[in-house]
N, C-alpha and C positions, 0 to 999 in steps of 0.2 A: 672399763675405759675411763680415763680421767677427764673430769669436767671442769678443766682449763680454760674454757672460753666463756665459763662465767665470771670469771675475775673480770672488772672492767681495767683493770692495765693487760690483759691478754693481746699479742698484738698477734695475727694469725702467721702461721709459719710461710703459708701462699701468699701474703697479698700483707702490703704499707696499710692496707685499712682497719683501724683497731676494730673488732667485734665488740660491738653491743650487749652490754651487760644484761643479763637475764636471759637470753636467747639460748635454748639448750643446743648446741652444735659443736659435733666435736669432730675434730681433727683427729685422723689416724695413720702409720703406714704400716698395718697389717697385711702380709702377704693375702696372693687371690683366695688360697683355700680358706682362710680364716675368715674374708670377709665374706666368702660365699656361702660355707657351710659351720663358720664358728658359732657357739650359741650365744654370743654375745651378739652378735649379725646374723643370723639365719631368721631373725622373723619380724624385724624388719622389712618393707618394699620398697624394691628399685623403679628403676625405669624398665629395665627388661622385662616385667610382670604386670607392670602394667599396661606394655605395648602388647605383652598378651591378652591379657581383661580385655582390651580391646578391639582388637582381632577374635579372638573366641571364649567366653565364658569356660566352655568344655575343655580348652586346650590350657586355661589359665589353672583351672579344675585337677586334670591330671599331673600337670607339671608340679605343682605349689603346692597344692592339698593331699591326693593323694601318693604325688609322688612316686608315680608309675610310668611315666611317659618316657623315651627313648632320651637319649643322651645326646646335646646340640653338640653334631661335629659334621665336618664335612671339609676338604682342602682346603676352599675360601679360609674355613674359621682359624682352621690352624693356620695358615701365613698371617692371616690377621691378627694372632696374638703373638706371633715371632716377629712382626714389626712393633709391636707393641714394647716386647720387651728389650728392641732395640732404642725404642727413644726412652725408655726406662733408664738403661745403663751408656747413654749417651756422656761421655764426660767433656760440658760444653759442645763442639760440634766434631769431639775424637769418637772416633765411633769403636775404635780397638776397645774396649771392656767390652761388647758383646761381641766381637768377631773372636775374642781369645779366648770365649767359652766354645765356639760354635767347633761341631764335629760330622764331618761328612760321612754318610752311612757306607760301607761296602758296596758294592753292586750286589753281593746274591742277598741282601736285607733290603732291594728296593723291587716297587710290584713294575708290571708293565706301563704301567702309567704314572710313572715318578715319583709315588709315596713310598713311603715308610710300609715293610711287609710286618707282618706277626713275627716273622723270626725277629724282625729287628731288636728287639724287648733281650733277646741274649746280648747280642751287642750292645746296648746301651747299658743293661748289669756291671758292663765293663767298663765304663765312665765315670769321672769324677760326679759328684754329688750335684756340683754346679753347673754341669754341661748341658747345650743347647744341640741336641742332635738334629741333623736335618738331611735330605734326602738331596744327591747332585744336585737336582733340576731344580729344586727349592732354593738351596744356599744361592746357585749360579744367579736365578732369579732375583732374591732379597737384594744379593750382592748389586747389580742393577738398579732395582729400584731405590734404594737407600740413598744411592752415590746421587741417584737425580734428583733427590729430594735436598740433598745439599745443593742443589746448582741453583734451588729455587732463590732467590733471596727474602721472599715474604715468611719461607720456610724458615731461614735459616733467622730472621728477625723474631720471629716466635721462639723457637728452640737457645737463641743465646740473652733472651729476656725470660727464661723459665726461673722460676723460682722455686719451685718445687715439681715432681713428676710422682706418679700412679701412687696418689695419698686418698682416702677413703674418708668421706663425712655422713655425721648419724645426724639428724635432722627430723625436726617433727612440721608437718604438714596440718594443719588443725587437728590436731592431735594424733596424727596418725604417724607410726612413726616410722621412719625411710632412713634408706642411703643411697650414696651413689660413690663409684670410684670414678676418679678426674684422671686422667690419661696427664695432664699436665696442667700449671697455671704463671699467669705474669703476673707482675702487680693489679691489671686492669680486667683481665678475663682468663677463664677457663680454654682448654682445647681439645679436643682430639682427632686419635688420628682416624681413617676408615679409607680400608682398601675397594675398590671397583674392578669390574673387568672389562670396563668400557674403556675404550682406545683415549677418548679427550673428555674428561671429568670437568669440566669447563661447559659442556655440550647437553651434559646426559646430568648430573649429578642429580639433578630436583627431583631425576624420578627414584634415585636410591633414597632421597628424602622422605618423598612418599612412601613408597612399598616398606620402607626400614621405620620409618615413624620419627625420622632424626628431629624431627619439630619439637616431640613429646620431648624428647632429649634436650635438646636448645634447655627447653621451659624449666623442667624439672631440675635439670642442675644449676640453671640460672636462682630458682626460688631456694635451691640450698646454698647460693654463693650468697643471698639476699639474709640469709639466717646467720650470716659470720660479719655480716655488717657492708658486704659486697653493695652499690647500687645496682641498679639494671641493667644488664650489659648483653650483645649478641658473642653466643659461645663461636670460636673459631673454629672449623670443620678441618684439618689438613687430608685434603680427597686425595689419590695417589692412585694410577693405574697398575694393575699387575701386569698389563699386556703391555709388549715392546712399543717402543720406548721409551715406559711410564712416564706418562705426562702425570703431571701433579698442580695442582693450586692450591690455592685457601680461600675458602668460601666461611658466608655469612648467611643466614636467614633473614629475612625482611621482619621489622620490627612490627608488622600487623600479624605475622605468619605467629611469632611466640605468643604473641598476646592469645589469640585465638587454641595456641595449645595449651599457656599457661592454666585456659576456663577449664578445657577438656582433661589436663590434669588435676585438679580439685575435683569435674565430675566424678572420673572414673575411682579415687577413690570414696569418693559416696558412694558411690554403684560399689562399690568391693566391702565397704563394710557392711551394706543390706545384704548382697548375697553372702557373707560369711554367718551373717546373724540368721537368713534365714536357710542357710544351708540349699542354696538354690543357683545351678550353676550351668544350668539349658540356654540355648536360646529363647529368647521371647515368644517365637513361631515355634517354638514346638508344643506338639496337641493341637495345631490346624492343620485344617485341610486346606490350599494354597493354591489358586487357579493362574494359571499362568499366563501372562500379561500378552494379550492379541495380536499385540506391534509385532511379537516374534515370530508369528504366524503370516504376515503380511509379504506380501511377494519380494523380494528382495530382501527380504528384512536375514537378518544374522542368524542361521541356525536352521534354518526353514530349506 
């Protein structure tokens, strides 16, 4: 990878703000397979590994280490990275470069509930290299939800101030060395996007914050916008329902909420490089015996 962003005339390809000389931070647009499984990036940490470290030792353990753990997919995921690659090939607010790859699957390659079957894999053999195959009830969906993200205007004030879209930075954390792919950026902040299936994202969004860790996320790529000479800034969220008739906003985190992730991201990777060093990847409670808390036994109480 080139270390362009050591020059102090480097001015960052995202952002009017020149990067600070000595700062090892680089700028890439390495497709997802490279940045996920290249060996130039593969061992490096993101945010998604370490919203696992924090959720489960065990579960960070099989994923990262040994490398055994089942494979993240599920519908959500996939629409969620076919809007992605829609604001990807967005040209300004045309959205034809990803509709004129997109290719709607036959009926007998779709299952009873509107994915993509096994057979489909013959049918797609038969598509151009660049094509985006997708299933009726998907396209018809996307197609929807896209068009309403244009009506947005806070959306559409983000997306025609982009300066760059799904570009990857390598970044060292006190030594620890990370990445992160940016969905998109302005001169002034980063973005991205995240799908919901709740009616008004407006209402509910804080708790996909929570359950999803999007705080961790704020922080972590806020501290690699901080490594390119970026000040402090709150990352833009564009939230986007997939249920009719996807309501959309753009939300912010509360600047005590990052601060308070930005601590927890420096904890957990101290906590990651003790359990690496000591090859130790249990919970804390495990090897107690664990008695279980009276309240729940309590007449009324939850469970009882």
């Amino acid at each position: 990878m080139s270390h362009e962003s050591g020059d102090p005339g480097f001015i960052s390809r995202v952002s009017a703000v020149q990067v600070r000389p000595l700062l090892v931070a680089e700028i890439s647009h390495t497709p997802p397979e490279v940045y996920f499984d290249g060996e130039e990036w593969v061992w490096r940490t993101n945010c998604s590994s370490l919203k696992e470290l924090d959720s489960s030792p065990v579960a960070y353990y099989r994923r990262y280490v040994a490398k055994d753990a089942p494979p993240k997919s599920s519908a959500a995921f996939d629409v969620g990275k076919l809007l992605h690659t829609w604001g990807e090939l967005l040209d300004g607010l045309d959205p034809s470069p990803f509709w004129s790859r997109a290719h709607k699957a036959p009926q007998q390659h779709v299952t009873a509930t509107g994915q993509l079957a096994k057979s489909a894999a013959e049918w797609i053999a038969t598509l151009p290299a660049d094509a985006i195959p997708m299933a009726p009830a998907v396209m018809s969906m996307l197609e929807y939800q896209t068009a309403e993200l244009l009506r947005n205007p806070a959306v559409v004030d983000i997306l025609l101030a982009s300066t760059d879209r799904e570009f990857n930075i390598a970044f060292d954390i006190d030594g620890h060395p990370c990445k992160c792919r940016v969905d998109g950026a302005t001169a002034e902040f980063f973005y991205d996007f995240k799908t919901t299936r709740d009616f008004e994202p407006t209402q509910t969004f804080h708790y996909a914050c929570r359950d999803y860790k999007y705080d961790l996320q704020a922080a972590f790529y806020m501290i690699a916008g901080m490594q390119l000479g970026w000040p402090r800034h709150q990352m833009r969220f564009i939230a986007t329902s997939t249920t009719y008739p996807h309501h959309n906003c753009v939300m912010t985190l509360p600047k005590e909420v990052i601060r308070e992730a930005e601590k927890r991201v420096y904890a957990l990777l101290k906590e990651l490089e003790q359990r690496r060093n000591l090859d130790w990847w249990t919970p804390a409670y495990y090897g107690q015996v664990i008695e279980m808390d009276a309240r729940h036994f309590q007449k009324g109480g939850r469970g009882w």
